[in-house]
C-alpha positions, 0 to 999 in steps of 0.5 A: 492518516490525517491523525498522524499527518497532524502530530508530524506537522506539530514537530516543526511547531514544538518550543522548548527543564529537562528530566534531569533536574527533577530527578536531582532534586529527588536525589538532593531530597533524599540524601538531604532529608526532608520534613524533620527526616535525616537524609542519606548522608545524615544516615551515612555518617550516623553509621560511621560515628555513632557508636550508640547507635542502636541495632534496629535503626543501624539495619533500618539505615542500612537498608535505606542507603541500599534502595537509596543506591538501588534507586538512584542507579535504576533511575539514572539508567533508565531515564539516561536510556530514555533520554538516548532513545529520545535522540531522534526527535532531533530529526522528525519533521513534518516530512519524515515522522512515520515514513518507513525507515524513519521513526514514530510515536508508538500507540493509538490514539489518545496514548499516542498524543499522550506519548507525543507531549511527554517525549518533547516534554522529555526533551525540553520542549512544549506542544502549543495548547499542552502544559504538562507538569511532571514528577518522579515519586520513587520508582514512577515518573508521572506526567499531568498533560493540560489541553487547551482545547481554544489552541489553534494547533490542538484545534487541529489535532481534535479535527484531524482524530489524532487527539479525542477529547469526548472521553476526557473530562473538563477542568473548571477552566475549561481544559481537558486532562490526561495523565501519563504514568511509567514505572521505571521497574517494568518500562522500557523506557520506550517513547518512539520506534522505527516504521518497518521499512516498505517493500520495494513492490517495483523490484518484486515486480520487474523480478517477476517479469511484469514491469520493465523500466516502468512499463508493463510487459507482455507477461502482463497483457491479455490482448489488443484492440484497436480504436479507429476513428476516420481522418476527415477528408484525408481518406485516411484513419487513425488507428490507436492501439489498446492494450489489455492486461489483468492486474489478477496475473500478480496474484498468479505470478509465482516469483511476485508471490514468493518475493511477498511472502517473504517480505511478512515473513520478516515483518512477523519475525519474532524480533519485531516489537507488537509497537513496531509491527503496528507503525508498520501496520498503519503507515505501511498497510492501512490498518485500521483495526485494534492492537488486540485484534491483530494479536488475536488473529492468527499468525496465517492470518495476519500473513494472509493479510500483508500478502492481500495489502501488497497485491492491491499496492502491486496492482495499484503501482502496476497501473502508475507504471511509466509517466506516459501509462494511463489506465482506463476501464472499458466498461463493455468488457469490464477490462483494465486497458492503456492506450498505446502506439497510433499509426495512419492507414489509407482507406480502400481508394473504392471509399471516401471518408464522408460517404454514408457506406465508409461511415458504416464499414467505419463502424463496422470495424470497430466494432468487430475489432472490440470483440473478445477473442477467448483464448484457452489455458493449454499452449498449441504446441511450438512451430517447425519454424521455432515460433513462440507457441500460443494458446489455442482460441476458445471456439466454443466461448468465442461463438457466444461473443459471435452471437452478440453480434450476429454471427451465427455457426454454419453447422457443429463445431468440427476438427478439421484434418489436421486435428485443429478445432474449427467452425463455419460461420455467416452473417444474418442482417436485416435484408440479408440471410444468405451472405460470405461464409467462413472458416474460424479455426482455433490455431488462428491469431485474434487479429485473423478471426477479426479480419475475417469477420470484417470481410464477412460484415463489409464484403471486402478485404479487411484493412491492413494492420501495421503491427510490430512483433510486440503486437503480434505476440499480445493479440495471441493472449487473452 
């Protein structure tokens, strides 16, 4: 978020009085005494030497000296903490504040700023436009926090929302105050916190068989197509394979799921701090909403959440997968495709490329090979031949595709003699009712139905397909 892109570029602009030197001038006040007051030595020694001394102030002074010792042991223990836990502000940088695995200033908004000024303060340093004068009294530590609101650098935090001063009221010179107040009994001296690692989504995704080395797998394609456009005066067309997938097939991948599911398992685990789990929240799933609600929202529920978040960055990575692997959206289908491998064919010698009717059979082509062919849930049974077995095609789905285009069954949809699903369809056009018939059967491949589709629009053969045995396998899946 820009708010907190703005307190990390504020750590490399941070100028540098210590904690400690307060908290030994309160110590040297109260050993030494101050405004007419003996100090814990004077009581000390009153106890030791002073045989007249009577019984109430010799219990009084020995009560002192005993939350003297509770005091100075307290806050010696909890600052030297805060001061240890400070230790990695050496190391935050523009470049490293809030990225998982790293640190990050707990707390929302003002509270954050507020946290940001005093833990450099804490370490000596200043934040350009912050003057901030602190104090230890007893058991608090209390920081008045000055903004400059003219500062160039607070300028950048008030526009970026990492600090809101509608809120805040104005002093008689114009600047804005916050007051930051810890008591040491009940702090856990807590100024920064790690970022809950991110979730390496790429292994989770080559695990399940979607990604390998980067590039989508067949597990992750629901077909191709293929744009064919003609080579002027060659007599030959460019033939450019698109592949289809769905990004939903994360969602219905078991191994993905299982691999998310345990990763907010151990961002929820009850060992994870709420100020943790909320950097982790904000820098890692874009959450927007309060603590609160996140603590009002049931533990399936907030489970609920980090799974949705990891799917959508599943998706959105899956469709970065390899250098060379551009999404684009085919608004006709409303489908995710990536252009693939391109190949040239030669035309039918009876065709020239600039004649009026290979134009048209052009066309034709391509607009049959960007037909859907729907294909059923249920696998057909493996071959003798021990082929991969593939869903059966969608008969009834695929007539309503046919009927766009103008193909029209012959007659009820049928199973053939050997059981197979099968339909006789023709090609009504204006000036043509009659025209070649054929068979589409639901154990036929995408590209054989096409193929015979071409043949019924054009009256010739179809034009050979260059395929690999990859593209052999994905016009099997839709």
């Amino acid at each position: 978020m820009k708010a907190d892109e703005r307190l990390a570029d504020a750590t490399s602009e941070i100028q540098g009085s210590t904690l400690y030197g307060d908290i030994q001038d309160q110590a040297r006040t109260k050993l030494d005494g101050s405004e007419g007051q003996i100090g814990i030595i004077e009581k000390q020694a009153q106890l030791r030497l002073n045989p007249d001394l009577s019984p109430e102030l010799s219990k009084q002074y020995r009560k002192d000296i005993a939350d003297y010792q509770k005091w100075e042991t307290n806050i010696v223990d909890k600052v030297s903490s805060t001061m240890a836990d400070l230790e990695p502000i050496k190391d935050l940088t523009a470049t490293t504040i809030g990225i998982p695995g790293k640190q990050d200033f707990i707390g929302e908004g003002n509270e954050k700023f507020s946290n940001f000024a005093v833990a450099y303060a804490l370490d000596g340093k200043q934040v350009p436009g912050v003057e901030s004068t602190r104090g230890v009294e007893g058991d608090l530590i209390k920081f008045n926090i000055n903004i400059d609101p003219k500062n160039e650098t607070i300028k950048k935090f008030i526009e970026s929302g990492a600090l809101n001063v509608e809120d805040l009221k104005a002093t008689e010179d114009g600047k804005y105050q916050l007051n930051w107040e810890r008591n040491l009994n009940n702090w856990d001296g807590g100024l920064i916190a790690d970022v809950p690692d991110s979730m390496d989504i790429q292994s989770a995704l080559e695990e399940g068989g979607l990604i390998k080395d980067g590039v989508i797998t067949q597990e992750f394609t629901t077909g191709i197509d293929y744009d064919i456009k003609p080579i002027k005066n060659t007599g030959y067309q460019r033939v450019t394979e698109k592949i289809f997938f769905d990004p939903k097939l994360i969602t219905e991948n078991p191994t993905v799921q299982a691999e998310f599911k345990k990763h907010a398992a151990g961002f929820l685990a009850p060992g994870s701090s709420l100020d943790e789990q909320m950097l982790g929240l904000r820098n890692n799933f874009n959450y927007s909403g309060s603590r609160q609600n996140w603590q009002d929202m049931t533990p399936e529920k907030q489970e609920e959440y980090i799974i949705t978040e990891l799917e959508e960055q599943a998706v959105e990575q899956a469709m970065q997968g390899g250098k060379d692997f551009k999404v684009q959206f085919d608004q006709k289908s409303g489908r995710y495709f990536t252009y693939g491998k391109t190949t040239e064919r030669k035309i039918s010698d009876s065709k020239t490329t600039d004649s009026k009717s290979s134009k048209a059979d052009i066309s034709y082509i391509e607009k049959i090979n960007a037909i859907e062919i729907p294909f059923g849930d249920t696998p057909g049974p493996a071959t003798e031949s021990g082929e991969r077995p593939r869903r059966p095609v969608d008969i009834v789905a695929l007539l309503g595709n046919l009927n766009a285009e103008r193909f029209y069954a012959q007659g009820k949809i049928y199973k053939n003699p050997d059981g197979v699903m099968a339909v006789d369809i023709s090609k009504s056009t204006k000036g043509r009712t009659g025209g070649p018939k054929a068979t589409l059967r639901a154990d036929m491949t995408a590209d054989q139905i096409r193929d015979i589709l071409i043949e019924i629009e054009t009256g010739q053969d179809a034009p050979e397909r260059e395929q690999d045995p990859f593209m052999q396998y994905q016009t099997n899946k839709i």
